[in-house]
N, C-alpha and C positions, 0 to 999 in steps of 0.2 A: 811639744804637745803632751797631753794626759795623757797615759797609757789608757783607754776606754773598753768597756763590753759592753755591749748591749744585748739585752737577753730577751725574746719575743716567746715570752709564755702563753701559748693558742688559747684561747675565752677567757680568761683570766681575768674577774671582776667583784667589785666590791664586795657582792653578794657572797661569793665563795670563798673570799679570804676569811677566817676565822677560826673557829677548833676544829678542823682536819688539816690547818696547813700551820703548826706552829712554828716551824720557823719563819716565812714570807710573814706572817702577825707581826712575829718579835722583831723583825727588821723594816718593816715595815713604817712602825711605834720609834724605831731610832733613825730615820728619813719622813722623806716627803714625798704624799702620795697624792696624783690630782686624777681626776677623769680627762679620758681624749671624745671629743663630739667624735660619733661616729662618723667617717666618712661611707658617701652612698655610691653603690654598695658598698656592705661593710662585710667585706670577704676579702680570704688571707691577700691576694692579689694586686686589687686594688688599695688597699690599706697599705703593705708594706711596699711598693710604689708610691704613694702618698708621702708616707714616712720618708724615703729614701731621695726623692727629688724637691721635698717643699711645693712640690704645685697638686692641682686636682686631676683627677682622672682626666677633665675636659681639655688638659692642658698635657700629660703627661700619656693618654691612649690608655692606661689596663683600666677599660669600662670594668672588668668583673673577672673571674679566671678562664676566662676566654669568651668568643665571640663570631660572631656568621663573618666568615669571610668572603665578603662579597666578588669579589674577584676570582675566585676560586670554587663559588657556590657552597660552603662546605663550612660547619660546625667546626672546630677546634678549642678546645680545654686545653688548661693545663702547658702550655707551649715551654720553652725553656731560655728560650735567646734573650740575652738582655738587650738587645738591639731595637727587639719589640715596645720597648720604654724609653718616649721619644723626648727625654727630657735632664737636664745634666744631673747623674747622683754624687752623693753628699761626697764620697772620695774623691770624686774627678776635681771636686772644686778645691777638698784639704792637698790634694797631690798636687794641684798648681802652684799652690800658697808652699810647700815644703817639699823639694824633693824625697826627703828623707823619710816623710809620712808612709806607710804599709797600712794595706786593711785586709783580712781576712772576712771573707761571705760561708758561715756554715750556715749551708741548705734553706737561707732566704732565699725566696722565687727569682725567677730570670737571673739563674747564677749560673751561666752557660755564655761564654764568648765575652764576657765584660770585663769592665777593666781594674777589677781588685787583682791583689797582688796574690790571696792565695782563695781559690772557691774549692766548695763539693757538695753535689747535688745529688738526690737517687739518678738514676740512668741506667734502667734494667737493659739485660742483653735480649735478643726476640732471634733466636736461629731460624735455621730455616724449616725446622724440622715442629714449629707451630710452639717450642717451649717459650717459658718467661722465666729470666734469670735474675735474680737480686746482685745488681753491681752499682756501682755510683759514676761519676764522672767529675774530674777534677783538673785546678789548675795552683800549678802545673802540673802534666798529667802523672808524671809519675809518683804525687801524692797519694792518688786513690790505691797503688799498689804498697802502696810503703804504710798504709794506712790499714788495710786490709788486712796484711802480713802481720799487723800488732795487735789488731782487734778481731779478725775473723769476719767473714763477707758482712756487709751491710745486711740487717735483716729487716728485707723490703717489705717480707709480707706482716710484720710487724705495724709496719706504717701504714696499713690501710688494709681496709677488707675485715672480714669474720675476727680474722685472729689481731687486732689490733692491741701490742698494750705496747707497757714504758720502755721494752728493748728496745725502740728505737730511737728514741730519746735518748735512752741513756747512751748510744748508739755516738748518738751525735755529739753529747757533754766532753765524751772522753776524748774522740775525735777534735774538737775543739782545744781540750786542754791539752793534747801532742801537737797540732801543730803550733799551738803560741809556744811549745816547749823548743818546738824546732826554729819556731820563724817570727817569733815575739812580735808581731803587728801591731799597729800602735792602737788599732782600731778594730775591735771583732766583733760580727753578726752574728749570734746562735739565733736556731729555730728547736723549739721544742712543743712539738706538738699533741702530747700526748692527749691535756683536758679536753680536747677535741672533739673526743668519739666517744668517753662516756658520754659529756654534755647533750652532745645529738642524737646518744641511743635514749637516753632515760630522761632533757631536761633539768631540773632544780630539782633534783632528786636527795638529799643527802642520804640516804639510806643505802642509796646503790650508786653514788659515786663517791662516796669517802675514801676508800681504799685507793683508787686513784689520784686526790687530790694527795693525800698522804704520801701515794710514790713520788710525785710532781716536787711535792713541798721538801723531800728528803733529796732529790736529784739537785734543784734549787739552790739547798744548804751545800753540794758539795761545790758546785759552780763559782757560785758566789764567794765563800771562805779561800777557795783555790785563787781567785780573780784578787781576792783581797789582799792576800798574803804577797802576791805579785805586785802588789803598788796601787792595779787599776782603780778607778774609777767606774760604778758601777751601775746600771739604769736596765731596769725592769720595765718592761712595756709588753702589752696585748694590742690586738688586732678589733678584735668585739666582743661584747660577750654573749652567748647564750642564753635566749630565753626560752620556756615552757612553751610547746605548740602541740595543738589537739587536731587538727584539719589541713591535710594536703590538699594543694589547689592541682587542677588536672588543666592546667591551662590550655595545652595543644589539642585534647581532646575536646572541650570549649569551640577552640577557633576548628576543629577538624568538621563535627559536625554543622558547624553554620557553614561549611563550603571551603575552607579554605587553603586547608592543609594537603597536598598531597602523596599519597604513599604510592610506593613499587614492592609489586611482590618476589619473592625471592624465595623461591624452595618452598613455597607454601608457606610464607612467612612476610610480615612485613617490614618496611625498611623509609626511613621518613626522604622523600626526595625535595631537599629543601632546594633545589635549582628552578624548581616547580610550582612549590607552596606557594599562594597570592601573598600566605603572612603564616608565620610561626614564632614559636618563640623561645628561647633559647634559655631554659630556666635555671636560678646559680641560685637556690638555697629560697629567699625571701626576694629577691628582686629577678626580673625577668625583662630580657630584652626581645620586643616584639618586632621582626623584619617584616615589611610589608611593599610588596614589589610596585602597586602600583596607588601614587596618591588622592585618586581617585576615591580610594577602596579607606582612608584613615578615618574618616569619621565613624563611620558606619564597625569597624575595627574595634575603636575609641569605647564607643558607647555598648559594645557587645559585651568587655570587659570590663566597664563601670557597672554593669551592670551583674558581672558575677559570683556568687556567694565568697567571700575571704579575701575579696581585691580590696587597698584600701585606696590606693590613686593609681590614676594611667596619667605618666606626665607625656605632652609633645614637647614641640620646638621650644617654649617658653618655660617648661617645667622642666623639663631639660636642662636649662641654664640656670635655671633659680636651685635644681639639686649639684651643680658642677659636673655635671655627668656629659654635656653635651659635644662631644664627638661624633668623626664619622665614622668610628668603629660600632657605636652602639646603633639600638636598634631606632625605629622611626618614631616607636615608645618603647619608654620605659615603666614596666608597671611594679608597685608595692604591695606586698602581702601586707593582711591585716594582723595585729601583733602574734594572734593567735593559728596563724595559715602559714603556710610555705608553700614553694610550686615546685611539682612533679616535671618531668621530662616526656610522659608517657605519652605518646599520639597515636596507637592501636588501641581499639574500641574493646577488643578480645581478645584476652587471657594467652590463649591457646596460635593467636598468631602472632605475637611480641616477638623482636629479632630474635636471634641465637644470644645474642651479645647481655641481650635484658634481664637474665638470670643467672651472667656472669661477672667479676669486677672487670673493668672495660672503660674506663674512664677516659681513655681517647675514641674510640670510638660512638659512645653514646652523644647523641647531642646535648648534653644539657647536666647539669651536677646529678648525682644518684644519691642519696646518704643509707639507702635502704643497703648499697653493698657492703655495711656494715653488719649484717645481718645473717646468719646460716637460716636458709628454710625450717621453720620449725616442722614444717607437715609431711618432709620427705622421710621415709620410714631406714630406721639403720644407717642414720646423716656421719656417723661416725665412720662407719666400714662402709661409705661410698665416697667418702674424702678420701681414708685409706688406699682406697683402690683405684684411686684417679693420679696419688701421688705416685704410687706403685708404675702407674702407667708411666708416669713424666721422670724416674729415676729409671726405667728400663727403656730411655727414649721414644716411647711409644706415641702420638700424638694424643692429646684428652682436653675435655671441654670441662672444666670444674663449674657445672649448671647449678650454682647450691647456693643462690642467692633468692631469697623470694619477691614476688611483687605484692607488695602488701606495703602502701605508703604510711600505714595509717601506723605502722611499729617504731616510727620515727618520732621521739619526743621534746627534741631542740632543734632551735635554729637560729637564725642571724641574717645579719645584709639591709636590716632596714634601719633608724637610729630608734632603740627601746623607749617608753613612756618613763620607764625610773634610770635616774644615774646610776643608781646602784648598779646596773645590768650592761654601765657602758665598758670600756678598755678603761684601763689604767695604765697610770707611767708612775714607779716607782724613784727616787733617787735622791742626790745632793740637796741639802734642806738651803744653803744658798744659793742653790739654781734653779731647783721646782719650787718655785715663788707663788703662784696662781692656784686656785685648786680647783682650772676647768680648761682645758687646750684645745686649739683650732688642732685638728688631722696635720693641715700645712706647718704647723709652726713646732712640730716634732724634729723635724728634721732643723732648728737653728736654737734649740733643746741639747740635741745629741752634741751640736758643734761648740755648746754653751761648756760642755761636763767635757771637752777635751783641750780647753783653754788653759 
């Protein structure tokens, strides 16, 4: 087999390739570059599941990056088991075919407990002592120390939250390029996520994400050359792209006020008790998954949210199936933002009784995606010297609540998850001008693409 890489540059789309990224242009211009239809949701999740088993979400379970566990009554994001993805990937079947075949997973989702031969994923430490510690988790395990020991800890809060930029990308490139030095796979997964968070903080901005693209486009150029010089075979691909959004949808707040939702209070604060709720919904960027305990209650459901500003469809049982989404992980609907909306997570009515969790990053514990925790409050006075002194707290072990995220959806200016009106704005798959033949791809047919370029 081809020595292969496959490189998952986060929104990455036609729109934005251009003059802030000249190397992906110039290489571009000497391959072949087609669009992938968005798959729905088109979030990291379900796409790179998509990509990695050849089937749809209805067929493979990752409805979105996570989902109401109904057994369990309880919201979870973000999960990690690859076990969670009930469908064979793309190694299990080239390791049948070749003993001798290896694949390396850097920091693709559900890279925890599967069966590549070398993974690492973030996997912060949580003492007991209330801190959060940047570490990874890998296999085998004593990668992540041998890894750490060359690079210096993972920098987790790099990858998410206020201080988001390209260390941890770059984080990951290098990390990739030691262990193909160590353990030459014949097949590697990077994640690079950095276009991510301008995209979502500013939109199609180029004013104020060039500098980014330009990190991205320079990290790219060393990946790539380094891949090259090694023999591989090399294929660029994204997950969705980002579009410009002016209007958060407050969906739960929606279904809370017609009766439906209900909260527990907690310290004088609210907390959403989804074991409870007739219906809520579980919001992951531009699509939202609506649970609704009794069906009785779905018409009436249905027609509350056709009927509310920024929705563009609520599918049931039938729209369900005609998007590939229909599982019984998701919800009883599935509803779409209109190009210009995304949906909030918010279900307290006031400010002032939002959990604890709500103006902090919290991404397992909140129900539903936040992109606003990319954000430092602008209106808290001396934001600097109260970071300051919360770190101060957490490096003298002290326990501390870092509250410095705002609730203010309306500062969120991209999003994703639904398939956009222009190709330009879809994913791309860059690669072998004898193998990217087409220049438009089903989501499914990504996955016997990759198999195509390791032939």
């Amino acid at each position: 087999m081809n020595k292969t890489v496959v490189i998952d540059i986060v929104a990455l789309s036609s729109r934005v390739i251009g003059q802030h990224t000249p190397f992906l242009k110039r290489w571009m211009e000497k391959h072949a570059k087609a669009v992938i239809e968005p798959v729905v949701p088109a979030v990291t999740c379900s796409a790179q599941s998509t990509y990695l088993t050849g089937k749809w979400p209805g067929e493979h379970g990752i409805v979105g990056n996570g989902w109401y566990f109904r057994d369990l009554s309880e919201v979870k994001l973000w999960k990690q088991s690859n076990r969670l993805v009930q469908s064979q990937k793309i190694w299990e079947e080239l390791k049948a075919k070749d003993p001798n075949f290896t694949c390396a997973n850097m920091f693709w989702w559900y890279n925890m407990y599967s069966s590549v031969d070398y993974a690492v994923t973030p996997r912060p430490l949580y003492p007991a002592d209330g801190r959060k510690l940047p570490d990874v988790h890998s296999q085998p395990m004593g990668l992540r120390d041998r890894l750490q020991k060359e690079l210096g800890q993972f920098p987790l809060f790099s990858f998410w939250g206020p201080n988001a930029n390209i260390a941890s990308s770059k984080w990951i490139a290098e990390a990739s390029m030691l262990v193909d030095q160590w353990h030459d796979p014949t097949l590697t997964f990077i994640y690079l996520p950095h276009l991510d968070y301008c995209l979502q903080k500013y939109g199609i901005d180029f004013d104020k994400i060039s500098k980014e693209l330009g990190e991205i486009d320079d990290l790219c150029k060393d990946l790539v050359e380094y891949y090259e010089k090694k023999g591989a075979k090399v294929l660029l691909l994204s997950e969705y792209g980002i579009t410009t959004v002016s209007r958060p949808v407050h969906i739960n707040r929606v279904l809370r006020e017609a009766g439906y939702i209900q909260v527990k209070g907690e310290l004088g604060l609210e907390t959403l008790d989804e074991g409870t709720c007739k219906a809520f919904a579980v919001a992951d960027h531009q699509v939202a998954h609506v649970y609704v305990q009794d069906p009785k209650d779905l018409p009436q459901v249905k027609q509350l949210l056709e009927n509310t500003p920024g929705i563009a469809r609520v599918l049931d049982i039938e729209g369900k199936k005609a998007y590939h989404v229909n599982h019984e992980r998701a919800g009883e609907l599935v509803v779409l933002a209109n190009p210009d909306s995304w949906f909030t997570y918010y279900f307290w009515l006031d400010d002032r009784k939002a959990p604890d969790y709500a103006r902090t990053v919290d991404i397992h514990r909140k129900p539903g995606y936040d992109p606003v925790e990319m954000f430092a409050d602008p209106s808290i006075t001396w934001l600097k010297a109260k970071i300051g002194m919360k770190l101060l707290k957490k490096k003298l072990g002290f326990r501390y609540l870092m509250d410095v995220i705002p609730l203010d959806a309306t500062l969120v200016k991209g999003s994703h998850g639904i398939v956009p009106q222009n190709e330009l704005d879809w994913p791309v798959i860059i690669g072998d001008k004898q193998l990217v033949a087409s220049k438009k791809y089903s989501p499914i047919s990504i996955y016997d693409l990759i198999k195509a370029h390791l032939k």
